[in-house]
VOGU-3710 file (C-alpha; in Angstrom, 3 decimals, decimal comma):
1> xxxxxxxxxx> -47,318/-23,910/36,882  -51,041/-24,173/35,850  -53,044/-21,717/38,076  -56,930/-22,736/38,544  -59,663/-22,078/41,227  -59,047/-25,466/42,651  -55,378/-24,776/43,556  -56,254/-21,171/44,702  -58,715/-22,695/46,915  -56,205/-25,484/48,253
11> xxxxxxxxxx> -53,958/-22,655/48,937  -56,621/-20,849/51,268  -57,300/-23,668/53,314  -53,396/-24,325/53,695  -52,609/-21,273/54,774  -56,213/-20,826/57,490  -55,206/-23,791/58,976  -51,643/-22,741/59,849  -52,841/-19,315/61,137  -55,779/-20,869/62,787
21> xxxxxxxxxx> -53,451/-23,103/65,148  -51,503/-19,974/65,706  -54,270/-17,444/66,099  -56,742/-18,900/68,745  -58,593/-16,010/68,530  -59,994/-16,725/64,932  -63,748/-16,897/64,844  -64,055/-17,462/61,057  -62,314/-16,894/57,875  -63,898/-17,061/54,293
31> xxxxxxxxxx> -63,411/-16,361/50,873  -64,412/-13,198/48,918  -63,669/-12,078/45,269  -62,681/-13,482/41,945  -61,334/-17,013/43,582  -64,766/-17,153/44,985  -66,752/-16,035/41,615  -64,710/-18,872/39,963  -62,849/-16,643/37,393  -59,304/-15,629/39,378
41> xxxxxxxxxx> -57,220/-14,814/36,535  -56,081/-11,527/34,571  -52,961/-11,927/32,999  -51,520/-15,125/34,449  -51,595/-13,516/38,081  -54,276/-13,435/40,917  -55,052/-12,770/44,750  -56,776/-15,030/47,083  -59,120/-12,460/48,803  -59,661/-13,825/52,706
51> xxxxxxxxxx> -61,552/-11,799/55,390  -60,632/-13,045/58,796  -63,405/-12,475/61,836  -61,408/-12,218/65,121  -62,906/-12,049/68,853  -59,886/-9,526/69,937  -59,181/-6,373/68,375  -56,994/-7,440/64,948  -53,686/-5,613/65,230  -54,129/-4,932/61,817
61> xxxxxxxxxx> -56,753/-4,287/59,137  -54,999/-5,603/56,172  -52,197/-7,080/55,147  -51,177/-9,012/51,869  -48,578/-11,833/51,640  -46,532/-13,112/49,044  -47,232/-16,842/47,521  -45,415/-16,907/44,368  -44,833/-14,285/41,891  -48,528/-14,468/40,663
71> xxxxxxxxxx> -50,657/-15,204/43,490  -50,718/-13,391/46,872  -53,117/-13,285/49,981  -54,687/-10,662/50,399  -56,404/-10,692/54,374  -59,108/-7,996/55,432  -59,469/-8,205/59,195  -62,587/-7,955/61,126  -63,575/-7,847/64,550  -66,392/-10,126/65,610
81> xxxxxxxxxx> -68,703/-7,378/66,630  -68,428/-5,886/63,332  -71,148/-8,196/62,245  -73,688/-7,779/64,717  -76,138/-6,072/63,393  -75,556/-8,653/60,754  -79,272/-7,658/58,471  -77,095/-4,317/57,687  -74,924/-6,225/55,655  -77,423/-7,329/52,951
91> xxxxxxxxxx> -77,113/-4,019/51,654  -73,089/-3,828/51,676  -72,054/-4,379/48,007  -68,595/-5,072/48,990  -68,922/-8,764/51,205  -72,245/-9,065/51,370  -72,289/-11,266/48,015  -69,249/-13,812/49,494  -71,739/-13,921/52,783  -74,115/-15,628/50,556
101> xxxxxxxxxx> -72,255/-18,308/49,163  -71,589/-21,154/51,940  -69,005/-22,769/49,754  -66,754/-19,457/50,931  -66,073/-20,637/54,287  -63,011/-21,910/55,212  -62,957/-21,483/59,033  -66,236/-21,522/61,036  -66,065/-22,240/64,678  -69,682/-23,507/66,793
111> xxxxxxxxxx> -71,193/-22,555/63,501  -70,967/-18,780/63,857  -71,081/-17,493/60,318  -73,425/-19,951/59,329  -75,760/-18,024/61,612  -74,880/-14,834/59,572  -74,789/-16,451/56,530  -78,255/-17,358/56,779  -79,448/-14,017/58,038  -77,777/-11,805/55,235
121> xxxxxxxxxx> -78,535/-14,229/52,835  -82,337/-13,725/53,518  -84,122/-11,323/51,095  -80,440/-10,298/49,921  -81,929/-9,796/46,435  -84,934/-8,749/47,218  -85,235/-4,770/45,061  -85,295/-2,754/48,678  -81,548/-4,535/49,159  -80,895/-4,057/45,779
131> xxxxxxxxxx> -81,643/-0,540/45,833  -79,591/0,573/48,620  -76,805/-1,299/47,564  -76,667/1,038/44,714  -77,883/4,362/46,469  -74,866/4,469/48,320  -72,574/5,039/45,548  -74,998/7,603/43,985  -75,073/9,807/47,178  -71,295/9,657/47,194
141> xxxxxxxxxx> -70,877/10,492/43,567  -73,381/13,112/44,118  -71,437/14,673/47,496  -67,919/14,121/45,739  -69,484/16,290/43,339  -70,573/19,001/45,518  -66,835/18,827/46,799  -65,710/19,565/43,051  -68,270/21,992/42,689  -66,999/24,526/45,811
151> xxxxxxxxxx> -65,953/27,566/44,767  -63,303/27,374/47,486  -59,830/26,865/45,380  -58,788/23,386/45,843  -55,481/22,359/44,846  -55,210/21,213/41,481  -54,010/17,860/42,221  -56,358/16,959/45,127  -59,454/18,322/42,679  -58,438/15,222/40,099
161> xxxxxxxxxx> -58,633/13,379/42,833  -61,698/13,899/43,943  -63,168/13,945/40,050  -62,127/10,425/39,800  -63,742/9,174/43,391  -66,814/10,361/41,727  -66,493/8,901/38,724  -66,051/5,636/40,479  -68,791/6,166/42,558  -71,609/6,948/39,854
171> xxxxxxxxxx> -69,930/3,668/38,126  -70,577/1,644/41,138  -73,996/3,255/41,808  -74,786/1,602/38,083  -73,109/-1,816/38,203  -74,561/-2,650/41,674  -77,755/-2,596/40,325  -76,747/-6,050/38,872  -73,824/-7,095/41,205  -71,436/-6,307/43,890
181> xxxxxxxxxx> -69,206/-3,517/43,703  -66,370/-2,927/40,875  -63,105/-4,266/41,885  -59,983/-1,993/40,965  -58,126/-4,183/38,031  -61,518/-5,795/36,572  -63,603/-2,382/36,546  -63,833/-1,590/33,115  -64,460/-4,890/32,291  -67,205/-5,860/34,630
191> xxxxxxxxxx> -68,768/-2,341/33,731  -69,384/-3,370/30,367  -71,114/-6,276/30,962  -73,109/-4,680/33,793  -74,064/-2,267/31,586  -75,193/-4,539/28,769  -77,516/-6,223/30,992  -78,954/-2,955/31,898  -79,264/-2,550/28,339  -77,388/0,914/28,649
201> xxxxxxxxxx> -74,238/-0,013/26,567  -73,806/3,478/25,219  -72,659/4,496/29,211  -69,292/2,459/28,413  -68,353/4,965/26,367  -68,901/7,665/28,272  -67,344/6,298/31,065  -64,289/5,662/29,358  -64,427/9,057/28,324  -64,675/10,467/31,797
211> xxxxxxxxxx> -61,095/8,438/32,302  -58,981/10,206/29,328  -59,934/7,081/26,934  -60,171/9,461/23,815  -56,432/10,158/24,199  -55,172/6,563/24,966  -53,576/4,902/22,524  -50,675/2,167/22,128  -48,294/4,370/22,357  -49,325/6,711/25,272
221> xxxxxxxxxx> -49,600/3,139/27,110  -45,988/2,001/26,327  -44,704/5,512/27,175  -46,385/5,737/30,076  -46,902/2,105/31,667  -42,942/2,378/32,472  -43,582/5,418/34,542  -46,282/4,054/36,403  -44,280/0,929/37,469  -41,479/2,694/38,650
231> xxxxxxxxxx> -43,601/5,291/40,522  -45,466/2,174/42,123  -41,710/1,015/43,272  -40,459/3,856/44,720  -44,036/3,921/46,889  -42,626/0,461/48,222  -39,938/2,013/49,513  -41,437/3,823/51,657  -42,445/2,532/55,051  -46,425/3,964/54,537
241> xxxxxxxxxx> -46,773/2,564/51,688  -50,540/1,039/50,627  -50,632/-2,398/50,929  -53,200/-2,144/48,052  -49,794/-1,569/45,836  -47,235/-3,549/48,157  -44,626/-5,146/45,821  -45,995/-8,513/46,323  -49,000/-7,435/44,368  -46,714/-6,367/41,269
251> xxxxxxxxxx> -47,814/-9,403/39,273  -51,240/-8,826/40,121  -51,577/-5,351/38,387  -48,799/-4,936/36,021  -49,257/-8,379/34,329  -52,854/-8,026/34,259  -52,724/-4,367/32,323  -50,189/-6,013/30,110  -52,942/-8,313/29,186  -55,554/-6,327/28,846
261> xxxxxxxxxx> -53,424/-3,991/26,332  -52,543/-6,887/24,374  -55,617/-8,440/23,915  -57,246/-5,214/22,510  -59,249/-3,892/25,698  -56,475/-0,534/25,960  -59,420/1,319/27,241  -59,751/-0,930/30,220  -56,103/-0,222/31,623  -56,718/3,114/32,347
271> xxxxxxxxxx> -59,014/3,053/35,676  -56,143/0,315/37,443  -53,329/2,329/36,225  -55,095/5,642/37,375  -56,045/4,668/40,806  -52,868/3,000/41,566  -50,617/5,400/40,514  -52,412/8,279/43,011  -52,102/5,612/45,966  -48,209/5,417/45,124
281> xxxxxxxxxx> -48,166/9,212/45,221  -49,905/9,255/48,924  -46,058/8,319/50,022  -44,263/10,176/47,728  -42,825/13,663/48,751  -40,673/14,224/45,676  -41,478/16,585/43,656  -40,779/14,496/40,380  -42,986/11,894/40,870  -45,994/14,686/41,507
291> xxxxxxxxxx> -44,558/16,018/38,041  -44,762/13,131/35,932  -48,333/12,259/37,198  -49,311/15,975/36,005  -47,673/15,076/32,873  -49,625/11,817/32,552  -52,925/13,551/33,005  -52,340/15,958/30,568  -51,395/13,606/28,119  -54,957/12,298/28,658
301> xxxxxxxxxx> -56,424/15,586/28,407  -56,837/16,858/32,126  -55,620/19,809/32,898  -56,681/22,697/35,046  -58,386/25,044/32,455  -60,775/22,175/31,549  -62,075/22,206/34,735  -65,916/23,300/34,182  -65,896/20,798/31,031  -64,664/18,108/33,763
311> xxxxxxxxxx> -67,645/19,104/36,056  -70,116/19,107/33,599  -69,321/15,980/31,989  -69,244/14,214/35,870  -71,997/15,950/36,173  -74,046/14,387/33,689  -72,885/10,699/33,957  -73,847/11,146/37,735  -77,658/11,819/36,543  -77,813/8,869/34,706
321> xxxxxxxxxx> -76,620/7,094/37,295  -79,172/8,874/39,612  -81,696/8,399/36,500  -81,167/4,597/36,558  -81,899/4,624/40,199  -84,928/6,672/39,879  -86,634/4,419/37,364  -85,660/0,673/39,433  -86,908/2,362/42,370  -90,697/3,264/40,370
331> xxxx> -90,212/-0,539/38,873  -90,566/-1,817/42,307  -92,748/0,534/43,885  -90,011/1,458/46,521
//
């Protein structure tokens, strides 16, 4: 079966119309990430991103469904009132960008988003929106770190944590300088070329350092990628398990770090297999699996005496990130 945008897109529409004859309390539905940016495939496998805006109260938030073994839905749920103070959004680097694009929606009854669409989409570039976009993420780094920072003992395993929120943070609070906000399986990737428009190539490396890329290898990765899959499997036993990682979604990650490792980008497999792996363990009480995620870090170099070195490094990719900010902000006189 040949996967393209087209098909995706057909697939949407197929599957809003059946809910929306079910659901008569749909207000709108439209399309956000990669099927929307027009490049939906890593590794053979995708998900059709869908938010749908609901007048009740959604019984739930999220939920992902199962196409075929490559593509899934993946539905955010809003409630309607969640966009009225719809000028906020300009500055939200997660939906904000689909809001812009009319060709996202799917489902828009008396016009509704329209309306919204045309507000956010008004002065949504402009530097001010740009700006906050990105502050966000560097005041989150920059509190994460604070977290990391207390001399209160934290347990070791809820310090990595932490050290890796930040690191995603002060990676966001660069790449939404120049787009929306990293997505989990494409974050490496879309780093790099964020950062080579910024001209600041050189913070690819150090962000892959900040992830254990030093110590990655072919051979760590086909050692360890077995691990990870079956730790991912036992979370979907479990009843609270993240739909994020819901076996549906095992094309969508597994077959896309498979890809990436063969086609020579290793050190872009790390950040989906790290952040993953530590929602699996959210639902995981045994011991082992806690164990063999130790064991994983280690092999990529964190452990618990290198803690200051961790800090400092964080640290320092956090100021260039708060750096960067500084110097758009004097650019536009903001």
């Amino acid at each position: 079966m040949r996967i393209n945008q087209q098909m995706l897109i057909k697939i949407a529409k197929e599957h809003v119309a059946k809910r929306a004859r079910r659901e008569k309390d749909l207000v709108a539905v439209y399309l956000t990430g990669s099927v929307s940016d027009g490049d939906p495939l890593l590794g053979g496998s995708t998900d059709i991103d869908l938010i749908f805006v609901h007048k009740e109260e959604p019984p739930l938030k999220r939920e992902v469904l199962r196409v075929t073994y490559e593509i899934s839905l993946d539905i955010e749920h809003h409630h309607q009132s969640f966009y009225t103070y719809h000028r906020r959004l300009r500055q939200n680097p997660w939906i904000g960008f689909a809001l812009c694009n009319h060709q996202n929606i799917l489902l828009d009854q008396d016009h509704w988003l329209e309306f919204i669409q045309a507000s956010v989409s008004a002065r949504f570039d402009s530097p001010e929106n740009v700006y906050k976009r990105s502050e966000q993420f560097a005041e989150k780094a920059r509190a994460l770190w604070f977290d990391l920072n207390d001399p209160q003992e934290i347990d070791w395993e809820d310090w990595i944590t932490l050290y890796f929120k930040a690191v995603g943070a002060a990676a966001n609070a660069i790449a939404c300088l120049n787009g929306p906000a990293l997505t989990t399986r494409r974050f490496m990737l879309d780093f790099t070329s964020r950062a080579e428009t910024l001209e600041r190539l050189p913070l690819v490396g150090e962000l892959t350092r900040l992830l254990g890329n030093e110590n990655m290898n072919e051979e760590l990765f086909n050692e360890w990628r077995k691990i990870w899959a079956e730790t991912i499997e036992a979370a979907n036993e479990k009843e609270n398990c993240p739909p994020n990682i819901a076996k549906v979604r095992k094309a969508y990650f597994l077959q896309s770090v498979d890809a990436m490792a063969e086609s020579g980008t290793l050190h872009a497999v790390l950040w989906p297999m790290l952040e993953t792996w530590q929602q699996a363990l959210t639902c995981l009480e045994d011991e082992e699996h806690h164990q063999r995620w130790q064991e994983f870090l280690k092999a990529l170099g964190f452990q618990k005496e290198n803690k200051e070195e961790l800090l400092s490094n964080v640290d320092q990719f956090i100021d260039q990130a708060e750096r960067l900010l500084e110097d758009y902000k004097n650019e536009y006189n903001l």
